[in-house]
C-alpha positions in Angstrom: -22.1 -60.5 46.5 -25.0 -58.2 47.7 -25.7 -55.1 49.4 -28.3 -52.3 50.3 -27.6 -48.6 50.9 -28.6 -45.0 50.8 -27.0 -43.3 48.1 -27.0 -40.4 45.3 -27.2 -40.9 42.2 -24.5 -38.4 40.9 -24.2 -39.0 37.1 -25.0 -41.8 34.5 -23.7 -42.7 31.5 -25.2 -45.0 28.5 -24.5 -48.7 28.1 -25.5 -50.4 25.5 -29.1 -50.0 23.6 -31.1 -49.4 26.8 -28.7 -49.3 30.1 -27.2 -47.5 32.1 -24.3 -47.5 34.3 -25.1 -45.3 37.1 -22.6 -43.7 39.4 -23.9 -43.2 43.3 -22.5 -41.8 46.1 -23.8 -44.2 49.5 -23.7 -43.9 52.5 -21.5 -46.9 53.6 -19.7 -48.0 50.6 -18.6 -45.0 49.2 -18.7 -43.7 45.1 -20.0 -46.7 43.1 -21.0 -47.7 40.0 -23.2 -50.4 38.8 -25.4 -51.3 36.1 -28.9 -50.4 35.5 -30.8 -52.9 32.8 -33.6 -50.8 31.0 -32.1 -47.7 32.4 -33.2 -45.5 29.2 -36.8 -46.5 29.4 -39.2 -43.8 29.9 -40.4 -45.6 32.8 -37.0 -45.1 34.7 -35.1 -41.9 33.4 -37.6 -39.6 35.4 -35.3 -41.9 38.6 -32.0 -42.2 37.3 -31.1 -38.3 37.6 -28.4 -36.4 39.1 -29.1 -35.0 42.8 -32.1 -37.6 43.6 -31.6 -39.8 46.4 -32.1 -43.3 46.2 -32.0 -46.7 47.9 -29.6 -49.2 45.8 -29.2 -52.8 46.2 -26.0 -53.9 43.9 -25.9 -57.5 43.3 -22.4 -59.0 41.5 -21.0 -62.7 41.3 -17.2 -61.2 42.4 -16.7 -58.0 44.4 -14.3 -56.7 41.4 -17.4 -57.0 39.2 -19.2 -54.1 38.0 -23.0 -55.4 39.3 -25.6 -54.6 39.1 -28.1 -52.0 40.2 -31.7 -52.2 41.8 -32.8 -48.2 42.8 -35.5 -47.4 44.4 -36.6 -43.9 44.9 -36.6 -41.9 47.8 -36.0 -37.9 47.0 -36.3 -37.6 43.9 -34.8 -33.6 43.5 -33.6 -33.2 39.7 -36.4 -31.8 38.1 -36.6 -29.0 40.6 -33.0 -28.7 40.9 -33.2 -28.4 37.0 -35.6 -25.0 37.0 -32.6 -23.3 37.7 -29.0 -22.4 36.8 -27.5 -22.8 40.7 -28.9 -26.2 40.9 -28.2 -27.1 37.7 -24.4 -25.9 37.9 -24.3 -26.8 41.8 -25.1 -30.2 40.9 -22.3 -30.2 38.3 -19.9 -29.0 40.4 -20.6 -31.4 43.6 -20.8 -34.7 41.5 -16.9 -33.6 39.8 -15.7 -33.4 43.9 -17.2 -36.8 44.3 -15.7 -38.2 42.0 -12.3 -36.9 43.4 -12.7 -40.0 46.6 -11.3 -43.1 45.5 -14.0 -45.8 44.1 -15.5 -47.9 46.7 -13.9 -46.1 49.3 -16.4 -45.4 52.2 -17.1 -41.3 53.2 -20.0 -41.1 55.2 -19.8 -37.6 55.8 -19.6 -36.5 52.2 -23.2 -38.7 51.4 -24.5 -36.7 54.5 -22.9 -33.7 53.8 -24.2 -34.0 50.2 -27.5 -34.4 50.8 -27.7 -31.2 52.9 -26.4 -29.1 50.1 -28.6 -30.8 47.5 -32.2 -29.9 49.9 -30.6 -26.0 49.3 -29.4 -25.6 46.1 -32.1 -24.2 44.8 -31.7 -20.7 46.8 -28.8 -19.0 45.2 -27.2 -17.6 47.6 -27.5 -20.6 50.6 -27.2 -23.0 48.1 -23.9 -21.7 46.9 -22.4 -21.0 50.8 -23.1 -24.8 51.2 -21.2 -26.0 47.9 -18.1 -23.7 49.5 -18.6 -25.5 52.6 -18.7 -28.8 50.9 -15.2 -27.8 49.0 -13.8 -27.4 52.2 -15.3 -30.6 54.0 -13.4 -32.4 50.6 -10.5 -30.7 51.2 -10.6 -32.3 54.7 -11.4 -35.5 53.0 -8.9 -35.7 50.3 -6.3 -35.4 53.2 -5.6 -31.7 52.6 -8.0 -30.1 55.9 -7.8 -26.5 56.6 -7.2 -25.1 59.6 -9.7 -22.3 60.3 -9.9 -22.4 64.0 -7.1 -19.8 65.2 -4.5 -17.8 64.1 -1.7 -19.7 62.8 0.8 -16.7 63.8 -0.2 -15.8 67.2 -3.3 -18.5 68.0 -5.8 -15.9 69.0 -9.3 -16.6 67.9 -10.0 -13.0 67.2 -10.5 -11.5 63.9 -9.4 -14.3 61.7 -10.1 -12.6 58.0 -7.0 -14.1 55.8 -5.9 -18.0 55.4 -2.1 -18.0 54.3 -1.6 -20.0 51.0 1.3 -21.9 52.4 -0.1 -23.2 55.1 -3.9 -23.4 54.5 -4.1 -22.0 58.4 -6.2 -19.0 59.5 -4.3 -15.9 60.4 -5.5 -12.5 62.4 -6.2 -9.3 60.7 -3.1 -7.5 63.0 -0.7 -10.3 61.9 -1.8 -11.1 58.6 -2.0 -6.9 57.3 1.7 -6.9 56.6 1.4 -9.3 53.9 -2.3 -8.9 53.0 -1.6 -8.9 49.2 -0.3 -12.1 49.7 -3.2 -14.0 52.2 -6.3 -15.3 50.7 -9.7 -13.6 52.3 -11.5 -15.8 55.0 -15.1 -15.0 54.7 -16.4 -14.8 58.2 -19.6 -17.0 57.3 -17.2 -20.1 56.5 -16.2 -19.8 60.4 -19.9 -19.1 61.4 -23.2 -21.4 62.0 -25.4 -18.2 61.2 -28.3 -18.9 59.3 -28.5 -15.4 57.5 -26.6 -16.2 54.0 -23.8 -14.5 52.4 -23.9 -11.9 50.2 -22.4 -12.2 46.5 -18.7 -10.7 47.3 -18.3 -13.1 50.7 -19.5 -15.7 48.3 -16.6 -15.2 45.5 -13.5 -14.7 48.2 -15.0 -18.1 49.8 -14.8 -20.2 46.2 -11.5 -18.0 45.6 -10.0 -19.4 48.7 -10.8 -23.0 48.9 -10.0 -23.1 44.7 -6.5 -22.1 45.3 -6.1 -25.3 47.6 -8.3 -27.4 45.4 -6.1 -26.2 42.3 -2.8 -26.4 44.5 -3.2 -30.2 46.1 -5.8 -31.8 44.1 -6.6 -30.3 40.8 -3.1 -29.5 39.7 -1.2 -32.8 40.7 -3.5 -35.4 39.0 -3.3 -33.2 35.8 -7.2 -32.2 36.0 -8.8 -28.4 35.5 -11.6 -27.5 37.8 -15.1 -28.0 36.5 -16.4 -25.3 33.8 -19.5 -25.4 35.8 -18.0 -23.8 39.2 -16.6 -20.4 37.3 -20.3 -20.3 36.3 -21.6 -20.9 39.5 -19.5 -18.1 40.7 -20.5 -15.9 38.5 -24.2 -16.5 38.6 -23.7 -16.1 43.1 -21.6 -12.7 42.3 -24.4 -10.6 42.6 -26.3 -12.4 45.4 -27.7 -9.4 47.9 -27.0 -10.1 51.9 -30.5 -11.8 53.5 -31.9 -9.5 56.0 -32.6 -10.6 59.4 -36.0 -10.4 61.2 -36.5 -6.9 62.7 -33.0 -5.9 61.4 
């Protein structure tokens, strides 16, 4: 059995003296592991680093095997991500959603949608407004999609600034005030394609929101606790300042 995709490496662990078993997200054939002879060498740890980008051939007598691993490089974005606490927590926090898809099983959109967030994470307050996005693409993913489109009481398209925990759908500022202490806040830039980032408060009431359904339908049923690393990423992005538009 052979075959050669794009991945991401998203986490390793030792095996053995000097390998590794290396965990990549690819393009075509989903969250796999495989085996990486010499992977401790000095030669090759610089390569086999959260966040970088890679193109893996895995090689195995039976499919059910664990294989092996031949990377070669092609982004190679750890050390940088490393410099600083968002990409260091960022990449935390988007390797334990990986790891929520089912082994083997193919999600092109999440290697896409991964890379994307990993060329930002270095800018705190982007960077962070893409992992929320990413939590909600999951979400999606893990069969438990949100509907942010329209209002789930009256289906305007207006004004949409709560999400109803029930439901997961967006609901309207006039129908949703009568119950506002019980709606979750819908940050408009999670409904937006603006390129001016969020500021720190949008940023928190964005994680707060799509935690309660990660807590509700994921984290909470298979008996897990949300990473460590994402209450620290949310606090480090609390503070974050809106960007200012040109000429604004």
């Amino acid at each position: 059995m052979q075959w050669t995709d794009e991945g991401i490496i998203i986490g390793t662990r030792r095996h053995g003296e000097t390998s590794l078993i290396v965990e990549v997200m690819t393009a075509g054939h989903g969250r796999h592991l495989g085996l990486v002879r010499g992977g401790r060498s000095r030669k090759q740890q610089p390569l086999l680093q959260p966040g970088n980008s890679v193109i893996a051939t895995w090689r195995a007598r039976l499919d059910e095997h664990l294989g092996n691993f031949t990377l070669e490089p092609v982004a190679q974005r750890a050390a940088h991500l490393m410099q600083s606490q968002v990409g260091l927590y960022g990449i935390q926090v988007l390797g334990a959603l990986v790891r929520l898809l089912p082994e083997r099983d193919p999600h092109p959109q999440v290697h896409t949608a991964l890379a994307a967030v990993l060329d930002w994470l270095d800018d705190p307050a982007t960077g962070a407004a893409l992992v929320v996005r990413f939590e909600v693409l999951m979400l999606e993913e893990l069969g438990f999609g949100l509907d942010l489109d329209s209002c789930a009481a009256t289906g305007t398209v207006e004004e949409l600034v709560f999400v109803s925990p029930k439901s997961g759908r967006a609901v309207s500022r006039v129908a949703g005030e009568p119950w506002r202490d019980r709606m979750l806040p819908l940050p408009g830039f999670l409904r937006e394609s603006s390129a001016v980032a969020p500021a720190g408060g949008d940023l928190v009431d964005a994680f707060r929101m799509t935690g309660y359904f990660l807590d509700r339908h994921v984290y909470g049923p298979r008996g897990l606790e949300a990473p460590g690393a994402r209450d620290r990423l949310v606090a480090l992005v609390a503070g974050v300042q809106p960007a200012i538009e040109a000429g604004g």
